[in-house]
C-alpha positions in Angstrom: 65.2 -25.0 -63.5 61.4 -24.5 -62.9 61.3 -20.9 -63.5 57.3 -19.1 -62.9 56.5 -16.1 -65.5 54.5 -13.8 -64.2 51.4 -13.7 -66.8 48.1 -11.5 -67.1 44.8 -12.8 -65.5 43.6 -13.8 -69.1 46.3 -16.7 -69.5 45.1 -19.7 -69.7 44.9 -21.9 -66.6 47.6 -25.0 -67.3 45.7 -27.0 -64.1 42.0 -28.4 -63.7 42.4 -29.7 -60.2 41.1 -32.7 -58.8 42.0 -31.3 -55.2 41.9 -28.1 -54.1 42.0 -27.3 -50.7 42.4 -24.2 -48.2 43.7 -24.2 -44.9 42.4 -21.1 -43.2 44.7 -21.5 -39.8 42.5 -20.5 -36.8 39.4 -20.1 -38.5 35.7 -20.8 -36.3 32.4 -20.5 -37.2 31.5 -18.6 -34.5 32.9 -15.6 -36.7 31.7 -17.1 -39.7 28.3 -17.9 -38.9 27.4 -14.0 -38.2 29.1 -12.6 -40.9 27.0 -15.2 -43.0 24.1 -13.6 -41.8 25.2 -10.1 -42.1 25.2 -11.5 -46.7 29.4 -10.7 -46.0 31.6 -14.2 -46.8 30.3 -15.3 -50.3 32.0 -17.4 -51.9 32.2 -19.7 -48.3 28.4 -19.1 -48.6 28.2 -20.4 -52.2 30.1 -23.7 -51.0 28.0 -24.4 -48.0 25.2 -24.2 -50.0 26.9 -26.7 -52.3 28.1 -29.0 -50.1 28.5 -30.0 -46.3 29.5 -28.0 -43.3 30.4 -28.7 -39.6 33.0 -28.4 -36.7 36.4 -29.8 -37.0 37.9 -31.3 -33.8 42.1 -30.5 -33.2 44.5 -32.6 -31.5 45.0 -31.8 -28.0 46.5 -29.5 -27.7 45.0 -27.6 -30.6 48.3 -26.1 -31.7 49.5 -25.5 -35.3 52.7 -28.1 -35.1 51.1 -31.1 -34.1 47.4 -29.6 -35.7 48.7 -29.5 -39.0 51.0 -32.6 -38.6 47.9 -34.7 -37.9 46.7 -32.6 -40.9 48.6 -34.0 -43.4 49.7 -37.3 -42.1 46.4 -38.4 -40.2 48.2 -40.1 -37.6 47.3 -38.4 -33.8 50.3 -37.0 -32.0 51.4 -39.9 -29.8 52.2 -41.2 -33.6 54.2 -38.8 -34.8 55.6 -37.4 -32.2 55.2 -33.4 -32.4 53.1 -32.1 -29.4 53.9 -28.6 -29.4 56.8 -26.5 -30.9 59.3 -27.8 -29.1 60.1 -31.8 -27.8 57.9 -32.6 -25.1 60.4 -34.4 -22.2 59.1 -35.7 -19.4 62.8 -36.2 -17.8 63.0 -32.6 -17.1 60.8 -30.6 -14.6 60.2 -28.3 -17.6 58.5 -30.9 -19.9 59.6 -29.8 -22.9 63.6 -29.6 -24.5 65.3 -26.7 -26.9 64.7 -28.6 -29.9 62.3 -27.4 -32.5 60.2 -30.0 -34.5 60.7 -29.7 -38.1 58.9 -32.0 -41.2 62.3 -34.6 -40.1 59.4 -37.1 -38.6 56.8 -36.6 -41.1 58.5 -36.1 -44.8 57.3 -38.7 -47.3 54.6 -40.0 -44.9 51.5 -36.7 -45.8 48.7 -37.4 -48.1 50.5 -35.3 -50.8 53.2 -37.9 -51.0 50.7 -40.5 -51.3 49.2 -38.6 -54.2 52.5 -38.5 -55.8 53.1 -41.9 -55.7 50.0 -42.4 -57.4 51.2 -39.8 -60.2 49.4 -36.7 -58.9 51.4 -33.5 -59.2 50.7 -32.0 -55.9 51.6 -28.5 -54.5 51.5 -27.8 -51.4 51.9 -24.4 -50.2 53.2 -22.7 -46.7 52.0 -25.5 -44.9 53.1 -25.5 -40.8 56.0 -27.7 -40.6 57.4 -28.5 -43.8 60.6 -27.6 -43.0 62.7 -28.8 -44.1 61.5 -28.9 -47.6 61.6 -32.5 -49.2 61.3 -34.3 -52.5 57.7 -34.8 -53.9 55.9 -35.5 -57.2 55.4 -31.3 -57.7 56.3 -28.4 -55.5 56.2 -27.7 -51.5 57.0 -24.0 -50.4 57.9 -24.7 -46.7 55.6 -23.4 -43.8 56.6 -21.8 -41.0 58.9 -22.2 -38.9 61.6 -21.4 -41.0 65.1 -20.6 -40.0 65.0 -17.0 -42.5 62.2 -15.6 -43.4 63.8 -13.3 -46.0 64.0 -15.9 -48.4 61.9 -19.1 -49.2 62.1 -22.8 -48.9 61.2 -25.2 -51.8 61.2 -28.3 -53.8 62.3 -28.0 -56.3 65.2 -25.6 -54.6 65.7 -23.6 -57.6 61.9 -22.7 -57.8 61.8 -20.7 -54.4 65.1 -18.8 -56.2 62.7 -17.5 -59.3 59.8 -16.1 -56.9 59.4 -12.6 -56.7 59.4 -12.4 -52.7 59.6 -14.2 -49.8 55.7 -16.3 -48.5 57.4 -17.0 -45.1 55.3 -15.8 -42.1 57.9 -13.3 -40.5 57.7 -13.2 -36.9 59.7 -10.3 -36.8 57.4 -7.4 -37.4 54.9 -8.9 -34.6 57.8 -7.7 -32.6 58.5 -4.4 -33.2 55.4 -2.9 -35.6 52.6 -1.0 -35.2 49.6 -2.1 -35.3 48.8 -0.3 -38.5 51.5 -2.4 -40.0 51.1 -5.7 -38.8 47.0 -5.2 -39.9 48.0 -4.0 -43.2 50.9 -6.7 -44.1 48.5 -9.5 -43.0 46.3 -8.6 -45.1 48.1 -8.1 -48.3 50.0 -11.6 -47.6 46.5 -13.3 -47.7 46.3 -11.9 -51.7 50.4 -11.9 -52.2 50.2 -15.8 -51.6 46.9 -16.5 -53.7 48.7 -14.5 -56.1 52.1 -17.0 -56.5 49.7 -19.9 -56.4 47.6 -18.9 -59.0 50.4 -18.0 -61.3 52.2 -21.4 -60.7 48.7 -23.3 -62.0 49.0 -21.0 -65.1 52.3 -22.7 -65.1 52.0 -26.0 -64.3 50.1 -28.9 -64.4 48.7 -30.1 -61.3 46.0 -32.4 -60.0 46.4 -31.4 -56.1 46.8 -28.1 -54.3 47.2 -27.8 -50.6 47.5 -23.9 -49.3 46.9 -22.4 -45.8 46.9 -19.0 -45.1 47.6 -18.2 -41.7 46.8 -14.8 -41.5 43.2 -15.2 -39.7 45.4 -16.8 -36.5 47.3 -13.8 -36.3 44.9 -11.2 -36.3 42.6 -12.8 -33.9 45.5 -13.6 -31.1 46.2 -9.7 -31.8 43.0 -8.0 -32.1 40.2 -9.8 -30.0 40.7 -7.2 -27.4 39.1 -4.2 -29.9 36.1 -6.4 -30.6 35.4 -7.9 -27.4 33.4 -6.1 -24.7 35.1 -8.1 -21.8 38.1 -6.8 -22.6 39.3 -3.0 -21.3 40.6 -2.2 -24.5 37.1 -2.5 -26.1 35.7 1.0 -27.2 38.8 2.7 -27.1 39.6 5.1 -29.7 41.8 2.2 -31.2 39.1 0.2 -31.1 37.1 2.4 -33.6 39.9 1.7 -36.4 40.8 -2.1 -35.2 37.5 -3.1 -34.3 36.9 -4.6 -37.5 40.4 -6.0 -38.1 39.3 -9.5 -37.5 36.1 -9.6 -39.9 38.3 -7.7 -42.6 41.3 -11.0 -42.7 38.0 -13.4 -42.8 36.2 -11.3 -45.9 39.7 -11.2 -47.7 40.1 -15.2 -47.4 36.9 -15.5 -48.6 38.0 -13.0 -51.5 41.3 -15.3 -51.9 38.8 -18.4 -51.6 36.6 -16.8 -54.6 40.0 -16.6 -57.0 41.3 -20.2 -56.0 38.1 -21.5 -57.3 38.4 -20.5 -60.7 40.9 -23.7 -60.8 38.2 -26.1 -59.8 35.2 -27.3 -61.8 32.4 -29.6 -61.0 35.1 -32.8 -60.8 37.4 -31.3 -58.2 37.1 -32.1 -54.6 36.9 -28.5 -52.8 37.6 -28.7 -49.5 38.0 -25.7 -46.7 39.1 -26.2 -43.4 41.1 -24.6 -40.1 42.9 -26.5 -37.4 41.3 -25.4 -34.7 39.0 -22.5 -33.4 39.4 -18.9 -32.0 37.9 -17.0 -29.3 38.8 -15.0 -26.2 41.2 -14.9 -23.9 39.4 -16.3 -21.0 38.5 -14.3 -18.1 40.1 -16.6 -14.9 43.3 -18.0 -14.4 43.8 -21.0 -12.7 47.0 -22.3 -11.6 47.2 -26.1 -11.7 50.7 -26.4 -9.4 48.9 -24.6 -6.5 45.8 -26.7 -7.2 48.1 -29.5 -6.5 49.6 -27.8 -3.8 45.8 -27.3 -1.9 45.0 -30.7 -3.0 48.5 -32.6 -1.7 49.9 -33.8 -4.6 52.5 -31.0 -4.8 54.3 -30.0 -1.8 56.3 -26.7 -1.9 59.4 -25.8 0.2 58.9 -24.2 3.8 62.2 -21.7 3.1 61.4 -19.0 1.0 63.3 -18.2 -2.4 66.9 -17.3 -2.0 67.7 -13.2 -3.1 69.5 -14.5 -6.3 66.4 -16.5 -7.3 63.8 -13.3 -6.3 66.0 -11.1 -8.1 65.9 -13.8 -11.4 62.2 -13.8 -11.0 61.4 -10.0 -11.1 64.4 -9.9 -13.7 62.4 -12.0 -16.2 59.0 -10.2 -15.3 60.6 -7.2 -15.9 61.7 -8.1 -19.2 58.7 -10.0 -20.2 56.5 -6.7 -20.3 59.2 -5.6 -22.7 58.5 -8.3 -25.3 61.4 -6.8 -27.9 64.1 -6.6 -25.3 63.4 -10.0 -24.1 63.8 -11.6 -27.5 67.1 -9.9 -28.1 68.2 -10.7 -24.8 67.2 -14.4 -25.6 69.3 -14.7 -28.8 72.4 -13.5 -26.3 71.9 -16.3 -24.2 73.4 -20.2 -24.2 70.4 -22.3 -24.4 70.9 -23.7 -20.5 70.4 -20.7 -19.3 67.3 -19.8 -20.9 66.1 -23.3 -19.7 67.7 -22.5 -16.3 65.2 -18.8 -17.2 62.1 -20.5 -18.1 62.2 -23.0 -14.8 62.5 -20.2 -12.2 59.4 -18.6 -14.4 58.2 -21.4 -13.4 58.1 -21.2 -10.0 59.9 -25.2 -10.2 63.2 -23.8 -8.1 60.2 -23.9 -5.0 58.7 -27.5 -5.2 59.4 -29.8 -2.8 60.5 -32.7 -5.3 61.2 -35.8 -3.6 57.5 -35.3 -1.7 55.8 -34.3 -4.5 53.4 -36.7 -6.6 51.8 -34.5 -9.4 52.2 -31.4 -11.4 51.5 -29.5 -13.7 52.2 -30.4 -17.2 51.9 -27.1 -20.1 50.4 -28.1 -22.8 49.0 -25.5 -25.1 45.4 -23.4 -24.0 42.6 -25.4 -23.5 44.4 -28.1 -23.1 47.0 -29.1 -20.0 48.6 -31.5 -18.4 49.4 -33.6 -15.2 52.3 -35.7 -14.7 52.8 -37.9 -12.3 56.1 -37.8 -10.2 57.6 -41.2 -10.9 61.0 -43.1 -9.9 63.4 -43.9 -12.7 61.5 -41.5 -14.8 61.7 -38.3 -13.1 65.0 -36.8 -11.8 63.4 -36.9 -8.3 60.4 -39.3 -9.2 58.5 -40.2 -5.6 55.9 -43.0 -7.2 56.6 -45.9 -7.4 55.8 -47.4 -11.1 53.4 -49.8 -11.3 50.6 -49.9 -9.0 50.9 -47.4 -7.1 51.2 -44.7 -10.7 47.9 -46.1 -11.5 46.7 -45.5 -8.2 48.1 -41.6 -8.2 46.6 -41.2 -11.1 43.1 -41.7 -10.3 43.2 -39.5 -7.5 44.9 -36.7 -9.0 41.9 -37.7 -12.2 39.1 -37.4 -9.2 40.0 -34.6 -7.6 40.6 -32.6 -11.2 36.8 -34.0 -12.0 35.7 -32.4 -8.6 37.9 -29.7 -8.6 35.3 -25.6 -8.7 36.5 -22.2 -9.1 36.0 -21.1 -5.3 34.7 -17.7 -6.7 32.9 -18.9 -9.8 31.7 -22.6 -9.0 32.2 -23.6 -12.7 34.4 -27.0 -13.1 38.2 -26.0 -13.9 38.1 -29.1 -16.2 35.3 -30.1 -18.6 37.4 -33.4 -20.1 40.2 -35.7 -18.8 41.5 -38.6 -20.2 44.4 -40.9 -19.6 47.1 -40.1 -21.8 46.4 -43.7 -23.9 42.8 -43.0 -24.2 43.8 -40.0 -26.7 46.9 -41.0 -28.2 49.0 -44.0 -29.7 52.2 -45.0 -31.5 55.6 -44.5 -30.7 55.4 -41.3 -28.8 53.2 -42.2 -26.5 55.7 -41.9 -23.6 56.5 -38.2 -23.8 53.0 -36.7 -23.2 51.7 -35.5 -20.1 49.9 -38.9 -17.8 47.2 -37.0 -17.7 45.3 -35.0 -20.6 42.1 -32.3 -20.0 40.3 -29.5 -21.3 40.0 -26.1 -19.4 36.7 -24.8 -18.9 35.5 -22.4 -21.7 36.4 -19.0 -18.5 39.8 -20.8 -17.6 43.0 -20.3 -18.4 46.0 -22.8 -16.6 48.9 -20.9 -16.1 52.3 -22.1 -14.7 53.9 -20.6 -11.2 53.1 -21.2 -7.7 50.8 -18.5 -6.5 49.0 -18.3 -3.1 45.7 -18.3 -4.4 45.1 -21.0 -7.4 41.9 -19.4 -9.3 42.6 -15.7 -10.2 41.2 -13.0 -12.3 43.4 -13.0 -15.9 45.1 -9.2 -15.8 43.2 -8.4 -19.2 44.2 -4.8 -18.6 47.6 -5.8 -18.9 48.2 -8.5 -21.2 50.7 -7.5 -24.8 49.5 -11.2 -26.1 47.2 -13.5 -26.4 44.2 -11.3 -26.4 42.5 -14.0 -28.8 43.2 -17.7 -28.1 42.4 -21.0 -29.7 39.5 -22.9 -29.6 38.9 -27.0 -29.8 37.0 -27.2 -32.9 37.7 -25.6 -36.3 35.8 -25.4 -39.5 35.2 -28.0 -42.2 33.6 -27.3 -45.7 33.2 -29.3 -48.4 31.7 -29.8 -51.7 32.7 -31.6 -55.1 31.6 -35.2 -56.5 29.6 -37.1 -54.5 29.4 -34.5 -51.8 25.7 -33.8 -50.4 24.5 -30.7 -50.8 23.8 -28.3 -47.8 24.4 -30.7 -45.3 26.2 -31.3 -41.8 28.8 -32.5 -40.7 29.0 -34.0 -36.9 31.8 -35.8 -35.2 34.8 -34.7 -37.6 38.3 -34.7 -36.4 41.4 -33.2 -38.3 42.9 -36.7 -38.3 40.4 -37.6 -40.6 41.1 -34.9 -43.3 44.4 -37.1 -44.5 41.8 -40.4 -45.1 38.9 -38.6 -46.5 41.1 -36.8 -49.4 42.8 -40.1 -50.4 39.2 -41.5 -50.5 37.9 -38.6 -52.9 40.6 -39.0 -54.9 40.0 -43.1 -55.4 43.1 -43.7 -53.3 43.8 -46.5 -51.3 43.7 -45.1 -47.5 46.8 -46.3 -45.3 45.3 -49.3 -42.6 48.0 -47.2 -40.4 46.1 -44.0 -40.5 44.2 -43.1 -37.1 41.8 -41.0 -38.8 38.5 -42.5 -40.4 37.3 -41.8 -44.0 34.0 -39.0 -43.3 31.6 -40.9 -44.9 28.7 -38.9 -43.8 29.6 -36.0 -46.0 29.0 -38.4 -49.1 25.8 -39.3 -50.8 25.0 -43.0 -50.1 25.1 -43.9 -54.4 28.4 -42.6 -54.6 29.6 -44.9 -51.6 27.6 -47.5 -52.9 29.8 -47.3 -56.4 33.0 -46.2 -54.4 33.9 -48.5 -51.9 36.5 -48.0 -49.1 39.8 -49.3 -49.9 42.4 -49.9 -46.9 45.8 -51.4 -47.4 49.1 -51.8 -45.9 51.1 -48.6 -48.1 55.0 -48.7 -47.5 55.9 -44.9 -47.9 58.7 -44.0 -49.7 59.9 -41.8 -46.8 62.3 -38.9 -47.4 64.8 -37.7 -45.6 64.0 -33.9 -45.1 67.5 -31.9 -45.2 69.6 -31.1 -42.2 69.6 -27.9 -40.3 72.6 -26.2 -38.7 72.2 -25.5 -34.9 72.1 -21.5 -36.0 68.9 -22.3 -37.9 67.7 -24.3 -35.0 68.4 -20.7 -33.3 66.7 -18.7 -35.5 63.5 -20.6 -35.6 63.2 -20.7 -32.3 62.9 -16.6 -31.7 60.6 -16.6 -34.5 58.4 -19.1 -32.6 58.8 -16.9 -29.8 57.8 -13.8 -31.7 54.5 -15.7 -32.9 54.3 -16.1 -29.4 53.7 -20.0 -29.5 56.6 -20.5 -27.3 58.2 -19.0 -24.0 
């Protein structure tokens, strides 16, 4: 049994790292970049100085499952299959089906395992999706989702029994807590966490550590309303004690950042990073079905809604704006019938099928998606495959490239791309035909409205007030790094590639992402070639789940808010 003693700060440190690196989930420059300037954030100052900085492009969409799976895998989501939280499905009008992804595609395949092969003791701590826990070459404390959050998730299993408390994110206080609480427990999980991991280096020897601390994300989907003047909310008396919530979770990462580095020295490869951006709510709401609709690729039924299905509708408005009841209310539920719940939400009980061509496809803001209406794929497909697909498709992709807010004039779209032009691999099937990005004042929203570009209700939203952003942050510094530099074109596939290559590993030829070399000096890739290969993974089989687990995970999702 691994068992951690808790020891006093002036233990000796058992690990040296070669790799140390910090996911900050959420994090954007666009907070960090004036609180440089304000002399707050030091110790992410004293790396920039050091080493290279620039923007780090998601995956579309820039959600933490298939963010971080890209992460640590560096294959794009068409690869390994996890789009969202749940299973995208294009056979259902819903897109999407009750299961929740778990580490089942990706165990044995991250950079960590690769490292362990290679006879690095890795950790790798409360990373998204790595549950279930599965065998590596060190320790792995399972990120969220996981099916209790009372208790924690490891490899080895009896470690996670020895811990003094439990580093899952609980969903279950974003429920029902004040906002006192949830500000005040996000904060001292950023330290509780940097606390364990520190004490296991005192402990152990490793030559890897992977951590992300997700507590940024949180408080900016909660408290962007207190610090943003476009939102009602801003100047508030509330406002006066939240207003600062947000800069207070980025200076104690930096704080965390500062005490994590006391494990490297100048032969470790440091590297900081989010997986995606932040930033407002924005301030319209467009609504791609009746966009299809007004266009005449969606055709809606000329009878109105029957009285059981009104009655459905307002019920599950009703309960939405009670965000408590409706989770309990969800846990009482068979799963068909909250599918049968979220497809009247949806406004899909009044399409026309068999006339309709295209609709809308949810994706995850500021990404969304089209599909395209097809026989033998969809229950009541009306395109024919073939020819006259591709030929639906370009239309639907002209008239989304032409398509203007009627009050605003701004393009609802600012990129669109065939579904193959962004992703690969096995999985290419399940996403959406057609793939864009929202325009930086849009929002796509599902249901069938009368009028497709709205105002968002600000005034009344209970989530969301922050939302995520394409590009999050990349820092790094260590051997061979240049030194106050910049980084352009980086993508979050690339991190899995560019670590193996610091480390003097072979990169996988099967990887999607590319090695950065620009954030190397040209000597050390002159003495340090690239090295590609073939790697047969040892894969692991990540243990089962029980379909109560598969429950449980799924209203904690929904208390995070990342699913409906």
């Amino acid at each position: 049994m691994v068992v951690i003693r808790f020891l006093s700060p002036s233990d000796q440190l058992n690990s040296k790292l070669n790799l140390l690196l910090v996911g900050l989930d959420g994090a954007t420059f666009d907070i960090i970049d004036p609180m440089l300037a304000q002399g707050k954030l030091p110790n992410l100052r004293r790396l920039i100085e050091r080493g290279v900085r620039g923007p780090l492009r998601s995956t579309l969409p820039p959600v933490t499952a298939p963010a971080w799976s890209t992460f640590m895998t560096g294959v794009n989501p068409g690869g390994h299959g996890i789009f969202q939280w749940r299973t995208y499905d294009p056979t259902t009008y819903t897109n999407v089906n009750e299961n929740v992804v778990t580490a089942a595609r990706i165990a044995g395949t991250t950079f960590w395992d690769i490292l362990g092969q290679a006879d690095h003791q890795a950790a790798a701590i409360c990373v998204p999706v790595t549950y279930p826990p599965w065998r590596v070459n060190g320790f792995l404390l399972s990120g969220y989702p996981c099916p209790d959050t009372k208790r924690n998730f490891t490899y080895p299993e009896a470690w996670g029994e020895t811990l003094a408390q439990s580093y899952n994110f609980s969903a279950d206080y974003f429920l029902n807590a004040s906002e006192e609480e949830i500000l005040s427990k996000g904060l001292a999980m950023l330290k509780q966490r940097t606390d364990m991991v520190l004490e296991l280096a005192r402990q152990q020897e490793l030559d890897a550590l992977v951590l992300v601390l997700g507590e940024i994300d949180r408080a900016q989907h909660d408290f962007w309303q207190y610090r943003d003047p476009r939102f009602p909310q801003y100047g508030c008396q509330r406002a006066q004690k939240f207003g600062d919530a947000i800069d207070r979770h980025y200076e104690v990462s930096d704080t965390q950042v500062g005490r994590l580095l006391e494990l490297a020295d100048d032969d470790t490869f440091i590297l900081i990073m989010s997986d995606h951006g932040g930033g407002p709510h924005p301030t319209r709401d467009v609504y791609p079905n009746a966009w299809l609709r007004e266009m005449g690729f969606l055709v809606q039924k000329r009878e109105q809604p029957s009285p059981v299905s009104r009655l459905i509708r307002r019920g599950i408005g009703t309960v939405r704006r009670v965000l408590p009841f409706e989770e309990r209310l969800r846990r009482l539920l068979p799963a068909s019938l909250v599918h049968r719940a979220r497809s009247y939400h949806m406004d899909l009980d009044m399409v026309d099928w068999p006339h309709t061509r295209a609709y809308h496809f949810p994706m995850y803001h500021p990404a969304a998606g089209i599909e395209i209406n097809v026989r033998g794929r969809q229950p009541q497909g009306a395109v024919q495959p073939g020819a006259e697909f591709e030929r639906v498709r370009n239309e639907v992709m002209d008239a989304l490239r032409a398509a203007r807010d009627p009050e605003t004039e701004e393009p609802v779209a600012t990129e669109i791309f065939r579904r193959e032009e962004i992703y690969s691999g096995p999985f290419l099937e399940i996403a959406p035909d057609i793939v864009y990005i929202t325009g930086p004042r849009h929002y796509a929203e599902k249901g069938l409205p009368e009028i497709w570009a709205q105002p968002a209700p600000l005034a009344e939203m209970r989530e969301y007030f922050g939302v995520h952003t394409m590009d999050g942050i990349f820092i790094a510094a260590g051997p061979g790094v240049r030194s106050s530099a910049e980084l352009t074109g980086g993508t979050i596939a690339d991190i899995a590639p560019t670590v193996l290559y610091a480390l003097g590993q072979t990169v996988p030829q099967h990887m999607d992402g590319q090695v950065l070399t620009d954030i190397f000096e040209p000597a050390h890739l002159a003495a340090h070639p690239r090295r590609y290969a073939e790697i047969v993974l040892e894969r692991q089989t990540a243990a089962g789940h029980t379909a109560q687990e598969e429950k449980e995970m799924r209203d904690k999702l929904r208390g995070l808010g990342y699913i409906t």
